[in-house]
PDB file of N, CA, C and O in Angstrom:
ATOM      1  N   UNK A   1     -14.741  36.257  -1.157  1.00  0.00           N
ATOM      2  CA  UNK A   1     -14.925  34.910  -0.652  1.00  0.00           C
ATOM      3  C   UNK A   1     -16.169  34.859   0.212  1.00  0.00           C
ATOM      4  O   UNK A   1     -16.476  35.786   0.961  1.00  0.00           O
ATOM      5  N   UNK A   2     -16.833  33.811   0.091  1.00  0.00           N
ATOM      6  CA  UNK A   2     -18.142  33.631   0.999  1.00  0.00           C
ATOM      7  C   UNK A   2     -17.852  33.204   2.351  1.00  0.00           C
ATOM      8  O   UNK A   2     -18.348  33.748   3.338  1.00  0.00           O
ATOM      9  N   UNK A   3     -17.123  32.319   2.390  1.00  0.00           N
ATOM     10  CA  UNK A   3     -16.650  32.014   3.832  1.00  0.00           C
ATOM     11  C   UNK A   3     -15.335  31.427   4.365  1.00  0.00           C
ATOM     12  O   UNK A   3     -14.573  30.991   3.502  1.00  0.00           O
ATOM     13  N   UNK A   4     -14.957  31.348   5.608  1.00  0.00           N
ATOM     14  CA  UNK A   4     -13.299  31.018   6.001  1.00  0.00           C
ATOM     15  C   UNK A   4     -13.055  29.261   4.929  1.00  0.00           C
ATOM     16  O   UNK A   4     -13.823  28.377   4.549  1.00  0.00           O
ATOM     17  N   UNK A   5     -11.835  29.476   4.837  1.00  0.00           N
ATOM     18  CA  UNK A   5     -11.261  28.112   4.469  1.00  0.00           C
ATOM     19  C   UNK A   5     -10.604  27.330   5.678  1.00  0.00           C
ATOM     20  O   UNK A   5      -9.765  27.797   6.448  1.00  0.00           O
ATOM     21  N   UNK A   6     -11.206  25.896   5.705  1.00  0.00           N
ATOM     22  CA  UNK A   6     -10.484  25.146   6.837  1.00  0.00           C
ATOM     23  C   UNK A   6      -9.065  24.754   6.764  1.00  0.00           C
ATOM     24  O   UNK A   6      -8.905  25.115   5.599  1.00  0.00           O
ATOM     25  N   UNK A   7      -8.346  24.467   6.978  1.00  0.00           N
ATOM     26  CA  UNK A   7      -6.995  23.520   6.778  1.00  0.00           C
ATOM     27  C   UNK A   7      -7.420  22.099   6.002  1.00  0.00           C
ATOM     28  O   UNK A   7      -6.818  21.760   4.983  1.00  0.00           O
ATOM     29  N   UNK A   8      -7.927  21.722   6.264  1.00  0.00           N
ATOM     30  CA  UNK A   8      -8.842  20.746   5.189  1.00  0.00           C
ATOM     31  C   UNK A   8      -8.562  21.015   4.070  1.00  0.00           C
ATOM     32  O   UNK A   8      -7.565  20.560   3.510  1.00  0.00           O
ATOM     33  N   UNK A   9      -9.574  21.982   3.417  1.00  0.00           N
ATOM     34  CA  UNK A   9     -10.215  22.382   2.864  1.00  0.00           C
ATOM     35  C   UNK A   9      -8.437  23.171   1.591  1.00  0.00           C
ATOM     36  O   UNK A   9      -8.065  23.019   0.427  1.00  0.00           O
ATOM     37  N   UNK A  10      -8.102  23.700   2.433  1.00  0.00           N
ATOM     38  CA  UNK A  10      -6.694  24.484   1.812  1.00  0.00           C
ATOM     39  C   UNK A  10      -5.658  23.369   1.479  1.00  0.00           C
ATOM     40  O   UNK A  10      -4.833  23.558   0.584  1.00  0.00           O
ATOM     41  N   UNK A  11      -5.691  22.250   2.166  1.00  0.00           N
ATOM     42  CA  UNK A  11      -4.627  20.699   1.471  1.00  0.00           C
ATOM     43  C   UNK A  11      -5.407  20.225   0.723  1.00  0.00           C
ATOM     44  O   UNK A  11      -4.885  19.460  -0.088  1.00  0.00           O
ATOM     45  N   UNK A  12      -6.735  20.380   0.616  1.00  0.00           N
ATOM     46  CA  UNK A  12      -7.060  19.519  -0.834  1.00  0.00           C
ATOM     47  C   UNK A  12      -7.031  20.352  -2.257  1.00  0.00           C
ATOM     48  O   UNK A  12      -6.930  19.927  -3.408  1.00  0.00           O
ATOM     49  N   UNK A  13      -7.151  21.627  -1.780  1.00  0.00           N
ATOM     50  CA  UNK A  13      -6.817  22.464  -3.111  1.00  0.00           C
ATOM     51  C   UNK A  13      -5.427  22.132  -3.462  1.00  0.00           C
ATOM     52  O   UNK A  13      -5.080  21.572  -4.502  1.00  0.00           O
ATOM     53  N   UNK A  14      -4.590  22.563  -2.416  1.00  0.00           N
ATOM     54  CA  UNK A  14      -3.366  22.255  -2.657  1.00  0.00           C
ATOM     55  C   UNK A  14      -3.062  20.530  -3.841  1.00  0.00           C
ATOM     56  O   UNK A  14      -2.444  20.451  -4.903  1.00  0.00           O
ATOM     57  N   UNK A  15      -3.661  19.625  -3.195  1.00  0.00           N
ATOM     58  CA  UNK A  15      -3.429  18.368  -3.743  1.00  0.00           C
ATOM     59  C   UNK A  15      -3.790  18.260  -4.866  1.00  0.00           C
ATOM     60  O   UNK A  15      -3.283  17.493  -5.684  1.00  0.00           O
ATOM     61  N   UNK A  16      -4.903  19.159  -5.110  1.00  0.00           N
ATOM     62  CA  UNK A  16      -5.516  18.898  -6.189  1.00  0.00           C
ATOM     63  C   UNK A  16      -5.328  19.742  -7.403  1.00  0.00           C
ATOM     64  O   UNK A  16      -5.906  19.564  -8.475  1.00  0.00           O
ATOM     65  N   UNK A  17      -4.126  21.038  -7.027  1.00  0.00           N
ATOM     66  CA  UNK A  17      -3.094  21.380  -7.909  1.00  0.00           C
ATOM     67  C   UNK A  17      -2.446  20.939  -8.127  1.00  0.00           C
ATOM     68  O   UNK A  17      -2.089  20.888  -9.304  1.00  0.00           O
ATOM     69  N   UNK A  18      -1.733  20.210  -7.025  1.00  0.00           N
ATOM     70  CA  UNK A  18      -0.193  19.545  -7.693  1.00  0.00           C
ATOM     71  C   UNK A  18      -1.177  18.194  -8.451  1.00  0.00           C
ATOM     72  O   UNK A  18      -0.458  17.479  -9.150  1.00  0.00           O
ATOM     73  N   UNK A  19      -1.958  17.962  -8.434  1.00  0.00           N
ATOM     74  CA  UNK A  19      -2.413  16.605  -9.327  1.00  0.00           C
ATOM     75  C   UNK A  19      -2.752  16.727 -10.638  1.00  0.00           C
ATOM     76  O   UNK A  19      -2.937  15.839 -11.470  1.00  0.00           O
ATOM     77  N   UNK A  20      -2.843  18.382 -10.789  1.00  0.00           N
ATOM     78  CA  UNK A  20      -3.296  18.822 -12.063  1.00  0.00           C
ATOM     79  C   UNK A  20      -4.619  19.341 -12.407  1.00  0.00           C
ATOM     80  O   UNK A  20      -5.027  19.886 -13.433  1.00  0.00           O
ATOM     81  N   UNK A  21      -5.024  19.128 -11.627  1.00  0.00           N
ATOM     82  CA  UNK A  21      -6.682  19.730 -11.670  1.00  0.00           C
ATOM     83  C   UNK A  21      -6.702  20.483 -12.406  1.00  0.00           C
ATOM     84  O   UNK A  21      -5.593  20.935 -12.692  1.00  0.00           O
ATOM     85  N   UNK A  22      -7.854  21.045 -13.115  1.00  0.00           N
ATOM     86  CA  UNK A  22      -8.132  22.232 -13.432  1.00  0.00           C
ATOM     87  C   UNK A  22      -8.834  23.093 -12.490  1.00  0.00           C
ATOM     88  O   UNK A  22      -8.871  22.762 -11.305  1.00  0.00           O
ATOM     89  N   UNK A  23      -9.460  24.284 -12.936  1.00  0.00           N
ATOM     90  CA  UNK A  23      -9.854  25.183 -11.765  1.00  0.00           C
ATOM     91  C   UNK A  23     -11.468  24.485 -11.868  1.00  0.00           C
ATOM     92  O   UNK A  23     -11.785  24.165 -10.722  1.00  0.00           O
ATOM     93  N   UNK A  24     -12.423  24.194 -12.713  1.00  0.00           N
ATOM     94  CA  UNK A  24     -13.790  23.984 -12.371  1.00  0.00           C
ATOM     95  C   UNK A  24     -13.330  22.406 -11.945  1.00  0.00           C
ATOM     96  O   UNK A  24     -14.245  21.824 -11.364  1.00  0.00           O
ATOM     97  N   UNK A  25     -12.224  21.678 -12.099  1.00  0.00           N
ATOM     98  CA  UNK A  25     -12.810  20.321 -11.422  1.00  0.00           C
ATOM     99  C   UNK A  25     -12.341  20.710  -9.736  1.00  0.00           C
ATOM    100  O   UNK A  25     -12.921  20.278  -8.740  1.00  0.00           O
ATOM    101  N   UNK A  26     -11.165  21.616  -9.743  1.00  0.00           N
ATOM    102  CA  UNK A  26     -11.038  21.887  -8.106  1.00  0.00           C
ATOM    103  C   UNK A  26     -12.245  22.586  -7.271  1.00  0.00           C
ATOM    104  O   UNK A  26     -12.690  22.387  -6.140  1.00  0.00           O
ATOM    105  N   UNK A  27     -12.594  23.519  -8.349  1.00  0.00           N
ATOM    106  CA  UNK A  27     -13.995  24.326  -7.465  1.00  0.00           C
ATOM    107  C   UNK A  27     -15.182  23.186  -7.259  1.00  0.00           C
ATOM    108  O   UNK A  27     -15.930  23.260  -6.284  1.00  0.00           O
ATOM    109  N   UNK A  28     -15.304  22.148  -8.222  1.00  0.00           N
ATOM    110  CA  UNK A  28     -15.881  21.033  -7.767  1.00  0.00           C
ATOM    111  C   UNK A  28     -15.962  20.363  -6.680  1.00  0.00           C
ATOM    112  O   UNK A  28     -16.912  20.014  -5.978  1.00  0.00           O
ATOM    113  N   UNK A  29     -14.534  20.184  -6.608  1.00  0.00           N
ATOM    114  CA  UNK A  29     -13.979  19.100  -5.323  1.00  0.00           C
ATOM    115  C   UNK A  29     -14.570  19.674  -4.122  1.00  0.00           C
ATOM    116  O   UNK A  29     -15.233  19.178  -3.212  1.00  0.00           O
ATOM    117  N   UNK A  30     -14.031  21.192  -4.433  1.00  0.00           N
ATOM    118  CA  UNK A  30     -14.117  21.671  -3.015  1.00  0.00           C
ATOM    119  C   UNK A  30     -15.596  22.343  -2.500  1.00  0.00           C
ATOM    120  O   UNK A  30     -15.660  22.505  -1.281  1.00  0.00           O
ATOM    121  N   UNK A  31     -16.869  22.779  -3.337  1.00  0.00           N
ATOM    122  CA  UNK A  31     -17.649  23.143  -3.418  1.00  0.00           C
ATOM    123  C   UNK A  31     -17.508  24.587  -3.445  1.00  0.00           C
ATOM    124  O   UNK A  31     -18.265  25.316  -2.804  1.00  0.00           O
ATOM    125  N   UNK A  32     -16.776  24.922  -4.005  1.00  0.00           N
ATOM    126  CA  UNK A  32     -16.701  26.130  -4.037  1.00  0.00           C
ATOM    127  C   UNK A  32     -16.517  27.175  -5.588  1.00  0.00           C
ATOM    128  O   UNK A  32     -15.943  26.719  -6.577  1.00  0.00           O
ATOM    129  N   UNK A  33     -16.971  28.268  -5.562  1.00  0.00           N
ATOM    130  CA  UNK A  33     -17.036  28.777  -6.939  1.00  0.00           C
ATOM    131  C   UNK A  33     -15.839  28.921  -7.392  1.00  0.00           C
ATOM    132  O   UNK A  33     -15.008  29.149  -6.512  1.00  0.00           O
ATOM    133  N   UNK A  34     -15.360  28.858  -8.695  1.00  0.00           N
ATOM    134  CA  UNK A  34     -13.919  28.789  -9.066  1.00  0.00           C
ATOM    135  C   UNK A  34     -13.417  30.153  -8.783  1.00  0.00           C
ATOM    136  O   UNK A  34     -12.216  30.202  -8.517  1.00  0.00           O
ATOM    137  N   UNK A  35     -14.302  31.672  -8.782  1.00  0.00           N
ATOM    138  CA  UNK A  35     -13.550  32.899  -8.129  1.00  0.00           C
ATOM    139  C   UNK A  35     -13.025  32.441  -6.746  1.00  0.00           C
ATOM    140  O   UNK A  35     -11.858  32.782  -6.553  1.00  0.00           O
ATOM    141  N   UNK A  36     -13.495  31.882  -5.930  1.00  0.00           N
ATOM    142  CA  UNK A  36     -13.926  31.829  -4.747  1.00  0.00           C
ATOM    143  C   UNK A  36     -12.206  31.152  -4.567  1.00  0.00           C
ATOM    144  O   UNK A  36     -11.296  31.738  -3.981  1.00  0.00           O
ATOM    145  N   UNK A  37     -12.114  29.945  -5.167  1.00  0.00           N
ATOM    146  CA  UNK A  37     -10.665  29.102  -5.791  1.00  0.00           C
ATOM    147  C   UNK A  37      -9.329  30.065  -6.238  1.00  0.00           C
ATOM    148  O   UNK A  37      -8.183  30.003  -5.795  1.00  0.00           O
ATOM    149  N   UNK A  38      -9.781  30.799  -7.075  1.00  0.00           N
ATOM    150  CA  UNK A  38      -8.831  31.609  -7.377  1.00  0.00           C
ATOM    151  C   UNK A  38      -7.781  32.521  -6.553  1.00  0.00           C
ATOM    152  O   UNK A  38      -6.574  32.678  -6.738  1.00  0.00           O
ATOM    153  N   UNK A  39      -9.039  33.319  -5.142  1.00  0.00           N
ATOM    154  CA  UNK A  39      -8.724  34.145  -4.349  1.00  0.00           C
ATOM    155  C   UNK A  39      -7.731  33.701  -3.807  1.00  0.00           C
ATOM    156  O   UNK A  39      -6.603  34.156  -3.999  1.00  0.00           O
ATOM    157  N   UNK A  40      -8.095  32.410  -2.784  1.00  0.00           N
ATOM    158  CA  UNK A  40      -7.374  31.692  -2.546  1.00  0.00           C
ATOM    159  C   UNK A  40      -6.140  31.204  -2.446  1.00  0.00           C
ATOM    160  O   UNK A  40      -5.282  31.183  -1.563  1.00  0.00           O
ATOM    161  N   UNK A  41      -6.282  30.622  -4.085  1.00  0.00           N
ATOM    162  CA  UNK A  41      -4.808  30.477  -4.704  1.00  0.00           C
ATOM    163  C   UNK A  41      -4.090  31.870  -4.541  1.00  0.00           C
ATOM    164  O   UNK A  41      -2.958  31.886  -4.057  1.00  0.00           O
ATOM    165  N   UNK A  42      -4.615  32.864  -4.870  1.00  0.00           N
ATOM    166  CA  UNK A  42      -3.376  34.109  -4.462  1.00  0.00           C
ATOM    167  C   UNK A  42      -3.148  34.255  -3.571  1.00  0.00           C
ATOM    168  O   UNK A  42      -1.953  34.475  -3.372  1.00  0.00           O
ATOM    169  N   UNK A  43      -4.400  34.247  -1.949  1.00  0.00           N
ATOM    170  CA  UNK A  43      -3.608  34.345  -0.789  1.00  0.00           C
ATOM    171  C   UNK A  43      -2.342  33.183  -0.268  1.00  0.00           C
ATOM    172  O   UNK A  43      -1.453  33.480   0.530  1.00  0.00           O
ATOM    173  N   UNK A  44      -2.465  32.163  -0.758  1.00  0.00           N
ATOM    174  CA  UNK A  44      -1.617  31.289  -0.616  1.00  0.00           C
ATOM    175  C   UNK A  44      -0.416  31.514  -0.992  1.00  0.00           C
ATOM    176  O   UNK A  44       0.566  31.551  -0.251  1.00  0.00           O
ATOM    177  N   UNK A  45      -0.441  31.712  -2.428  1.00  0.00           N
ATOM    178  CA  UNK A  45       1.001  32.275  -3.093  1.00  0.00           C
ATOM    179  C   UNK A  45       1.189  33.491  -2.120  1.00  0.00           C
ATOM    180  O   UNK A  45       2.314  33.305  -1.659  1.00  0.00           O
ATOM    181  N   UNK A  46       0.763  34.454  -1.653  1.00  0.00           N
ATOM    182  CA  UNK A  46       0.929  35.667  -1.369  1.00  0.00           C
ATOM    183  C   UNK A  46       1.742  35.058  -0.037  1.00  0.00           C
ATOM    184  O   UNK A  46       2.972  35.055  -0.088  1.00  0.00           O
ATOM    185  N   UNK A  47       0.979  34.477   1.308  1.00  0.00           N
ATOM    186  CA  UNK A  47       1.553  33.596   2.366  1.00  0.00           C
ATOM    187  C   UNK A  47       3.138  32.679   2.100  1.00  0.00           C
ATOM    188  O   UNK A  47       4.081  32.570   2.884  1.00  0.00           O
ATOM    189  N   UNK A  48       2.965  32.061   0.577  1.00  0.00           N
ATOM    190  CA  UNK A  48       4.112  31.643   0.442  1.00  0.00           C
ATOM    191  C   UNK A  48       3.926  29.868   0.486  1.00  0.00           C
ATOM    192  O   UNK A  48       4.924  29.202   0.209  1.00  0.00           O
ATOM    193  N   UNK A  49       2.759  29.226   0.803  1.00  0.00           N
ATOM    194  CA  UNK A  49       2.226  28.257   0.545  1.00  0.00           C
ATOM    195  C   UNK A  49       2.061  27.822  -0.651  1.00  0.00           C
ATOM    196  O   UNK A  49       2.225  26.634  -0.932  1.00  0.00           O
ATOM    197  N   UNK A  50       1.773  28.573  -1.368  1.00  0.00           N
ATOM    198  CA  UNK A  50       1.624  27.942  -3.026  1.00  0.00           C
ATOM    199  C   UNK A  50       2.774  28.485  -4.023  1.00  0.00           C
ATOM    200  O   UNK A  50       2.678  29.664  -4.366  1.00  0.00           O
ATOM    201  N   UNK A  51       3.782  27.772  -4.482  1.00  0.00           N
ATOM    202  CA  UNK A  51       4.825  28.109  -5.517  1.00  0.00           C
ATOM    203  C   UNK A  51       4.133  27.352  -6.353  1.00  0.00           C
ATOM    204  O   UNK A  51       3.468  26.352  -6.083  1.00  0.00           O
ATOM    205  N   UNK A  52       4.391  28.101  -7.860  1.00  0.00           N
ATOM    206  CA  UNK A  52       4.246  28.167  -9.208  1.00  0.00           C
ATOM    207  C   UNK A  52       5.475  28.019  -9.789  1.00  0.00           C
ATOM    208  O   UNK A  52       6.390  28.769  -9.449  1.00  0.00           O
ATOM    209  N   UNK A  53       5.668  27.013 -10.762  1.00  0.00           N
ATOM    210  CA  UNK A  53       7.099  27.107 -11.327  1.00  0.00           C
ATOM    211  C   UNK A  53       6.530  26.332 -12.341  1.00  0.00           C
ATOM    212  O   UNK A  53       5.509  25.669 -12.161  1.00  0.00           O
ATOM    213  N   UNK A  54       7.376  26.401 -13.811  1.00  0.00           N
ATOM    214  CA  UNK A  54       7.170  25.684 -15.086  1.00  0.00           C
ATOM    215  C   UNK A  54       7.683  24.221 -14.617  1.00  0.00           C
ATOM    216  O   UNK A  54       8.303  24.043 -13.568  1.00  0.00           O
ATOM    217  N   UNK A  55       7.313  23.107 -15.616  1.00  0.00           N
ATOM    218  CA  UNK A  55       7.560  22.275 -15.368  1.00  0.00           C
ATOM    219  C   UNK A  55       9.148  21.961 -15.484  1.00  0.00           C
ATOM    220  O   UNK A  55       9.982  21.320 -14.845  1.00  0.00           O
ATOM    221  N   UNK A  56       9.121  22.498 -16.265  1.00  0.00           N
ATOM    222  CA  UNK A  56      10.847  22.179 -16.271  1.00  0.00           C
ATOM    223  C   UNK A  56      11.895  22.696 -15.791  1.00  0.00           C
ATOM    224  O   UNK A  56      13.041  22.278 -15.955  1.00  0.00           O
ATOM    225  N   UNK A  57      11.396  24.083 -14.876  1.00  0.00           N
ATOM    226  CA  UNK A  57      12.097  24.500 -14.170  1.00  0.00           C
ATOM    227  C   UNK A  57      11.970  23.406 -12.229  1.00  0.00           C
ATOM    228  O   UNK A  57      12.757  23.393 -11.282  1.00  0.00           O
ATOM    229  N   UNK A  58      10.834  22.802 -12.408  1.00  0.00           N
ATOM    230  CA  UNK A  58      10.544  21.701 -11.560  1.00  0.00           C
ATOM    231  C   UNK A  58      11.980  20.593 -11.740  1.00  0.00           C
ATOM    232  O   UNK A  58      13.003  20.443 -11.072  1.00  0.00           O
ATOM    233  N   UNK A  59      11.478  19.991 -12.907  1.00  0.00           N
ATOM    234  CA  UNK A  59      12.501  19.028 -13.068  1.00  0.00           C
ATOM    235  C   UNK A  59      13.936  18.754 -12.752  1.00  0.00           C
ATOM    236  O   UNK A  59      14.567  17.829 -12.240  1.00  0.00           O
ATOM    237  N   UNK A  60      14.272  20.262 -13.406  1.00  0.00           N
ATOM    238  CA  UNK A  60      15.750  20.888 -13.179  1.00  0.00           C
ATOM    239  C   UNK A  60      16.116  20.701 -11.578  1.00  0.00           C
ATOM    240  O   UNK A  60      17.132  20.103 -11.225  1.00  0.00           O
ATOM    241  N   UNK A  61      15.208  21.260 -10.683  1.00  0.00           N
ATOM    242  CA  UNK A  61      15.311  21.146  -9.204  1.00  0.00           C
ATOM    243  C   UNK A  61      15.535  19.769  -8.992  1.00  0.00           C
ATOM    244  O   UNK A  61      16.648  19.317  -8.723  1.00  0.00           O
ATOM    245  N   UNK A  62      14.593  19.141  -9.094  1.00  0.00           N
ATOM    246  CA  UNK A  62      14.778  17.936  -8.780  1.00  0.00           C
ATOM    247  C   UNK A  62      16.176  17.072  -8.837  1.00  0.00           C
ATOM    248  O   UNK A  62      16.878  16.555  -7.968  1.00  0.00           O
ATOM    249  N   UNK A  63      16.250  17.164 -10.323  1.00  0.00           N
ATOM    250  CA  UNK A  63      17.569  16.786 -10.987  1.00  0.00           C
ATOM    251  C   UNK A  63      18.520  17.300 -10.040  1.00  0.00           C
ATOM    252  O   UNK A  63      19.228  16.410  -9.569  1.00  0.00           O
ATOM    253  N   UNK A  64      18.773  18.526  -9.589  1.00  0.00           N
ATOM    254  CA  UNK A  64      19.697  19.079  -8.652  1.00  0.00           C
ATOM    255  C   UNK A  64      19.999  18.763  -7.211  1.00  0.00           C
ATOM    256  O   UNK A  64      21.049  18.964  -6.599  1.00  0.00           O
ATOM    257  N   UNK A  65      18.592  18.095  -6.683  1.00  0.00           N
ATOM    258  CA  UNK A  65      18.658  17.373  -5.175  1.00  0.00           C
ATOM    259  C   UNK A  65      19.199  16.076  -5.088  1.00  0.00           C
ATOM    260  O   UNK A  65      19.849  15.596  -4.159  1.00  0.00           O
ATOM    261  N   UNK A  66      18.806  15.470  -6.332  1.00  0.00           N
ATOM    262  CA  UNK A  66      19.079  14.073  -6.732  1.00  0.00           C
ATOM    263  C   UNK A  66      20.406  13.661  -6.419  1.00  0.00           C
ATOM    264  O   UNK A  66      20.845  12.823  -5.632  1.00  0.00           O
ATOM    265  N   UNK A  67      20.986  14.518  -7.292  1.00  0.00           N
ATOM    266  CA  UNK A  67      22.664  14.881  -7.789  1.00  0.00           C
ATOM    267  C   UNK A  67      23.478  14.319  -6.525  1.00  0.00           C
ATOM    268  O   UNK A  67      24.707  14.393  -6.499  1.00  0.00           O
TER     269      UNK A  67
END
């Protein structure tokens, strides 16, 4: 990574996963190189900030809070 990430900077990645982004329109957003994006995304998952789940294992949840 070239340099620290702000809190800023880490909710718009965030947003701009759950919105669907891809990785060059997020490295866009954020000005940053899509490795640079990537790292990121793992320290996050690693922290526990970023969950990954299929969509339909999404749904299912949902469906289950709903309930």
């Amino acid at each position: 990574m070239t340099e620290r990430w702000s809190s800023v900077e880490e909710s718009l990645l965030l947003e701009n996963l759950e919105i669907g982004h891809d990785l060059v329109v997020v490295s866009d957003v954020l000005g940053r190189t899509p490795s640079d994006v990537v790292f990121k995304m793992v320290q996050l998952y690693q922290k526990g900030t970023l969950v990954v789940m299929a969509g339909s294992t999404f749904d299912a949840l949902v469906e289950r809070l709903i309930e």
